[in-house]
C-alpha positions in Angstrom: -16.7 -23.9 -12.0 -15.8 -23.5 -15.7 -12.9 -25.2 -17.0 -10.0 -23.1 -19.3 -7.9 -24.5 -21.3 -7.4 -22.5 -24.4 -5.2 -19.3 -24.6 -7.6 -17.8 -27.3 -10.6 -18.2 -24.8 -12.0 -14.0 -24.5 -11.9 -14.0 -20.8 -8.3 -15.5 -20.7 -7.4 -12.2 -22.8 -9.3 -9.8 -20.8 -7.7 -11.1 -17.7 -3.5 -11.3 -19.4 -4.8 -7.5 -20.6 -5.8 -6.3 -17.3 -2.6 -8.2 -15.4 -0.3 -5.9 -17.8 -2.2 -2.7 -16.6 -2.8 -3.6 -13.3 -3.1 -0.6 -10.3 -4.7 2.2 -13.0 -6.8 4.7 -11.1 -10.3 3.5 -10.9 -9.6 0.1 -13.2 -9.5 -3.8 -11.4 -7.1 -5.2 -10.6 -5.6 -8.7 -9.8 -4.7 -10.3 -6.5 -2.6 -12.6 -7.1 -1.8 -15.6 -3.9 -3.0 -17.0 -1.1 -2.7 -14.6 1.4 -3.8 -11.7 -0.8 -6.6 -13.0 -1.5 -7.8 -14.2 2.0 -7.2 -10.9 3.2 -9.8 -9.5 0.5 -12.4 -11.9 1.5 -11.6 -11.2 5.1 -12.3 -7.5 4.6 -14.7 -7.1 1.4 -16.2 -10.4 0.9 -16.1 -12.2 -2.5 -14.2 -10.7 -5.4 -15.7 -9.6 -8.8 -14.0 -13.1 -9.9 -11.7 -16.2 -9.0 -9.3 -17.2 -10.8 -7.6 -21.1 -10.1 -4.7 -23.4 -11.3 -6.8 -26.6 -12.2 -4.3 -28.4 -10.9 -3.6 -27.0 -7.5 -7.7 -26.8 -6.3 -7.2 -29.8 -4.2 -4.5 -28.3 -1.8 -6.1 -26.8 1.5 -5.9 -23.1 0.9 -7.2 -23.1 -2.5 -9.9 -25.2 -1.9 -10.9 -22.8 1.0 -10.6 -20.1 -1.2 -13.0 -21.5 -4.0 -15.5 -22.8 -1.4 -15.9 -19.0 -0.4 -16.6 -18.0 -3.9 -19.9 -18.7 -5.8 -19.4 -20.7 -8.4 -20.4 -19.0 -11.1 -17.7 -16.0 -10.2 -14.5 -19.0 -10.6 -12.7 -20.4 -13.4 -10.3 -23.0 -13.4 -7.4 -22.6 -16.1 -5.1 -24.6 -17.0 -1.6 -24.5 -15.4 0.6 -22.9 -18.1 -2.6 -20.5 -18.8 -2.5 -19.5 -14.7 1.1 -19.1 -14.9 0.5 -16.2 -17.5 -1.0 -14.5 -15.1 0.8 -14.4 -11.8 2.9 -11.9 -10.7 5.8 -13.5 -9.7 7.7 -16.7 -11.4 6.6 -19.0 -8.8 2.5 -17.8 -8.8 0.4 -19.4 -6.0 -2.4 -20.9 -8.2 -5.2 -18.3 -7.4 -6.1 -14.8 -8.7 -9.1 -12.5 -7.4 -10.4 -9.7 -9.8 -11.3 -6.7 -7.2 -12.8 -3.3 -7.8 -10.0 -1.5 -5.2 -12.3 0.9 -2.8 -12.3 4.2 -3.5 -12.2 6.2 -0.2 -13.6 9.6 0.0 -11.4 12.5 1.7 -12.6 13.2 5.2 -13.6 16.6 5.8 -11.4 17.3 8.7 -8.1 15.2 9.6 -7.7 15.1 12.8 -5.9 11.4 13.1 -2.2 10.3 12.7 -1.9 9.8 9.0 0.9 9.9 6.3 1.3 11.5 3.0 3.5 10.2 0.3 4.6 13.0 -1.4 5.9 11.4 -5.2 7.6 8.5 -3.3 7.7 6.9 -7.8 9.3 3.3 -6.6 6.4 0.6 -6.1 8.6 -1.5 -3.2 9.0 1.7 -1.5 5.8 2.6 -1.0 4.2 -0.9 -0.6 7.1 -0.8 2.2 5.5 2.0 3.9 2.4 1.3 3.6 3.3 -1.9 5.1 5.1 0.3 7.9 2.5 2.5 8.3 -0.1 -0.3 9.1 2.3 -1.9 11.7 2.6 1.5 13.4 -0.9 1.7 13.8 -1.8 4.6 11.6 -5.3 3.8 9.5 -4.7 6.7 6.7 -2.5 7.2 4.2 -2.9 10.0 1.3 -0.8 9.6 -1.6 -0.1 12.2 -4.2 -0.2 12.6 -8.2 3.2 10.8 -9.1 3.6 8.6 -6.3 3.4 4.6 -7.5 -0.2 3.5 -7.9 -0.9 1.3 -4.9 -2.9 -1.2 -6.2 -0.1 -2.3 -8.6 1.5 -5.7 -8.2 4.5 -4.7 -7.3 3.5 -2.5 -4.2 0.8 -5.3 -3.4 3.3 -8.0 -2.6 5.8 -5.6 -1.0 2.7 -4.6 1.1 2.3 -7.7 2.0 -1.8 -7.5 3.1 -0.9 -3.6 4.4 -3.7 -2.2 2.3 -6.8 -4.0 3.8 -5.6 -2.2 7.2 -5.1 0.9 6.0 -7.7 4.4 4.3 -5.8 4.6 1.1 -6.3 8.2 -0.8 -4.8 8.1 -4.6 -4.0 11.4 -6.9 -4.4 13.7 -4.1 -3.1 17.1 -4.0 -1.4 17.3 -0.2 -1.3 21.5 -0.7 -5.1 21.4 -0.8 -5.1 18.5 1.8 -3.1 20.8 4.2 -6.3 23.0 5.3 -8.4 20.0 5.8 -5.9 19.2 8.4 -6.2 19.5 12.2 -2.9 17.9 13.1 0.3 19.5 12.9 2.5 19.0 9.7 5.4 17.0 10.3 8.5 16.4 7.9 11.6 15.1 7.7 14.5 17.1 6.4 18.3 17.6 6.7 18.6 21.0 7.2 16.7 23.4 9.6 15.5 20.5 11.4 15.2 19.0 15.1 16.9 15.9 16.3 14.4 12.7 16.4 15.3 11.5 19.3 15.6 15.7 20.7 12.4 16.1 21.8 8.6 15.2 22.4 6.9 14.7 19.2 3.3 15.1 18.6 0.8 12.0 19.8 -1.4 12.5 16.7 0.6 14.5 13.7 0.4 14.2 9.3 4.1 12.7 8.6 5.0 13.8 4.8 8.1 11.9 3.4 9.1 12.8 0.0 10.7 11.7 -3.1 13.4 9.5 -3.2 15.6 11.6 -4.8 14.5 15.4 -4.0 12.8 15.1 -0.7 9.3 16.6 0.4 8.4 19.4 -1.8 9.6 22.9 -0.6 5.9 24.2 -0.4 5.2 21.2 2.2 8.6 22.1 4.2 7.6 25.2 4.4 3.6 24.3 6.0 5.5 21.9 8.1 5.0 23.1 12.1 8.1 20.7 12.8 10.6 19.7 10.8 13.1 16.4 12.5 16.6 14.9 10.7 17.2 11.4 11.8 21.2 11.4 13.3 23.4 8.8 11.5 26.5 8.6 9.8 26.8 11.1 7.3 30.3 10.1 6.1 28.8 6.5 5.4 25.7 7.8 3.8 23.7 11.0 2.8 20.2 9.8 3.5 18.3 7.0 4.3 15.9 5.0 2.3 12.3 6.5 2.1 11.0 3.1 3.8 13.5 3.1 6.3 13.4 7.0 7.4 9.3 6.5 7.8 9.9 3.7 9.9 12.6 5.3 12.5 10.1 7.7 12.6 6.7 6.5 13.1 8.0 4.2 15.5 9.6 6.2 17.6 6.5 8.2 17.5 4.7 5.0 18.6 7.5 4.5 21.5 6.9 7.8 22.7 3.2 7.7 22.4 3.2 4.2 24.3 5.8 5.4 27.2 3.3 8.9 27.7 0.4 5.9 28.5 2.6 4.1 30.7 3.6 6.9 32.6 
């Protein structure tokens, strides 16, 4: 494993250049911690390259971690160098540089999936994709102006979410809607069904919107069922993205789980 110790070193550059730019469409990007980057081995085997702390390859996890990387894809920098790097303040000693996958759209959707329609802050939609993955759906298609996913910033909030999940970038969800073969389903204020008011679909395309403006009107308007989550208006106006998609696809799980049962 080569050894880093100076700042002006090319690949020390490349890597501070691509950790400001991180989660373009179609560029690498950094992992950055433990369980990041265990979860990328778990699911895609060894990274395009390994980054260490020098002084942190002795603890237990990193070791691991470098023991399932061929050498000649790790480097060992010095701590202050690593520290440049991470993501956070208090960085974890290891980086991987990963080509994210690029998924292909499926012909026909016929799955529980959701689309993000412009949801623009990264901890909201690393949030839901997080949410998504715990509610069991597999696909996730995210429009033009939604956060990039593979950003750091949606990474940690996502907290390993990604390697569970079909993740579509840039996509346009009026051209997605024919490919559908699951009903439209979107949360709204107005015009809109009770949650807990009746059956909701076993397999459906959830679309929650903006933070500030909602799904698009042109989705609303596809949308074979629209639901409004009952709370306290006088308290609040409307809930958290994150929040909403989890009342939701939960109860959709509960539902879906009490139709087995019964």
């Amino acid at each position: 494993m080569k050894h880093i110790s100076s700042r002006d070193n090319p690949a020390v550059k490349a890597l501070a250049r691509l950790a400001g730019t991180a989660g373009k469409r179609g560029a690498p990007v950094l992992l950055d911690g433990v369980h990041l980057c265990q979860a990328w081995l778990q699911h895609h085997g060894a990274p395009d390259q390994a980054v260490f702390d020098v002084e942190r390859l002795s603890q237990p996890d990193i070791a691991a971690l470098a023991a399932a990387v061929p050498d000649n894809r790790c480097l060992a920098l010095d701590a202050r160098l690593m520290q440049s790097l991470a993501s956070v303040e208090s960085g974890q000693g290891v980086a991987f540089l990963v080509t994210p996958p690029v998924v292909d759209l499926p012909a026909d959707v016929d799955e529980n999936c959701v689309l993000f329609d412009r949801i623009q802050d990264p901890g909201n939609v690393g949030t839901l994709l997080r949410t998504c993955a715990a509610a069991g759906v597999k696909r996730v298609f995210l429009a033009t102006g939604t956060a990039a996913a593979w950003s750091p910033k949606v990474l940690r909030s996502g907290q390993g979410a990604h390697f569970a999940l079909a993740i579509h970038e840039h996509v346009d969800l009026a051209g997605l809607l024919p490919r559908l073969r699951v009903p439209l389903v979107a949360t709204a204020l107005e015009g809109a069904q009770d949650l807990y008011g009746g059956r909701l679909p076993q397999r459906c395309a959830w679309v929650f919107g903006h933070e500030g403006q909602g799904v698009d009107a042109a989705l609303l308007t596809a949308a074979r069922l629209r639901v409004r989550i009952p709370h306290e208006m006088a308290a609040v106006e409307s809930l958290n993205v994150g929040a909403a998609a989890a009342i939701c696809l939960f109860e959709q799980r509960r539902q879906a789980l009490r139709g087995c049962e019964g």
